[in-house]
C-alpha positions as CSV (number, residue, x, y, z in Angstrom):
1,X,134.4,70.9,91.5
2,X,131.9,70.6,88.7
3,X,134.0,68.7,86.3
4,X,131.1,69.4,83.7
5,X,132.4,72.7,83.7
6,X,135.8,72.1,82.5
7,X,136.3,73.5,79.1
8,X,139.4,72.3,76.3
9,X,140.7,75.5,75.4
10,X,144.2,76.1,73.9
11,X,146.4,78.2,75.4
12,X,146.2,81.5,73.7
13,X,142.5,81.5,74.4
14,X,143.1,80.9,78.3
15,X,140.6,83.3,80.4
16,X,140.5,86.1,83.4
17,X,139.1,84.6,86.4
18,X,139.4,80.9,84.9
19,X,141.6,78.5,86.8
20,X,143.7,75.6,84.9
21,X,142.8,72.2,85.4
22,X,146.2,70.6,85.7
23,X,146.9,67.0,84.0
24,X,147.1,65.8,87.8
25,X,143.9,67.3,88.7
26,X,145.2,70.2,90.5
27,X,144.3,73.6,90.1
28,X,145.7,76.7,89.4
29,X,145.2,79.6,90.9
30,X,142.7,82.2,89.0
31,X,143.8,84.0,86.4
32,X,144.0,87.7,86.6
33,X,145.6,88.4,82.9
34,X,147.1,86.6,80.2
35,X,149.6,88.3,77.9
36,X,150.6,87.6,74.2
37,X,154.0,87.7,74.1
38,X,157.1,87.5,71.2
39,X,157.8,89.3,68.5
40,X,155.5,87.7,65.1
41,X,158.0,89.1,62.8
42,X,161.1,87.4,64.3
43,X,161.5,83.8,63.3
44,X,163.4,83.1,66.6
45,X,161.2,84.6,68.7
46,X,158.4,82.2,68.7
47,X,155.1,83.6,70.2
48,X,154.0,82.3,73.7
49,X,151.1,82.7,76.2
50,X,152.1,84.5,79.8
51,X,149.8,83.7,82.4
52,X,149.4,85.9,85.4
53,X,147.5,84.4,88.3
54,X,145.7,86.2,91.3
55,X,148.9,85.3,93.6
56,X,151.0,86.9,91.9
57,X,152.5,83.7,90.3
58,X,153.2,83.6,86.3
59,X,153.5,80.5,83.8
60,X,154.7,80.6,80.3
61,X,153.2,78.3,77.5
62,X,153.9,78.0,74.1
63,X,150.9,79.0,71.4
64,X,148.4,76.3,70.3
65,X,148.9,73.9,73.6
66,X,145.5,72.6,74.5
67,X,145.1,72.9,78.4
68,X,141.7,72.6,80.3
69,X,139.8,75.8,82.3
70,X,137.0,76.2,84.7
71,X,135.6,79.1,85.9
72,X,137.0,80.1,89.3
73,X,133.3,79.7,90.9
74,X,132.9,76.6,89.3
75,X,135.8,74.8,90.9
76,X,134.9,75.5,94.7
């Protein structure tokens, strides 16, 4: 992995065909889609970040976290 890749992104800026570089070093698997989810106008319903990966796997995370990306060709 080219660890000069890695980018600081925050979450609701996550991209297709990225992979997340996990606090461990892991990886995810690559991102196919990432959906807004939440309704703005409901004070309840705070606003998250669904992330749909290329094995059909999804993780939710709240708005403004700051996680780490890397292009899926970058991490091989």
């Amino acid at each position: 992995m080219d660890e000069s890749k890695i980018e600081n992104v925050m979450s609701e800026l996550l991209g297709e065909g990225y992979r997340i570089v996990r606090d461990n070093g892991e990886l995810s698997p690559m991102i196919e889609w990432v959906d807004w989810a939440g309704d703005p106008d409901d004070e309840d319903d705070e606003e998250r970040v669904e992330v749909n990966f290329a094995d059909g796997t999804m993780e939710t995370y709240p708005m403004g976290v700051e996680l780490r990306q890397i292009w899926h060709e970058d991490a091989e």
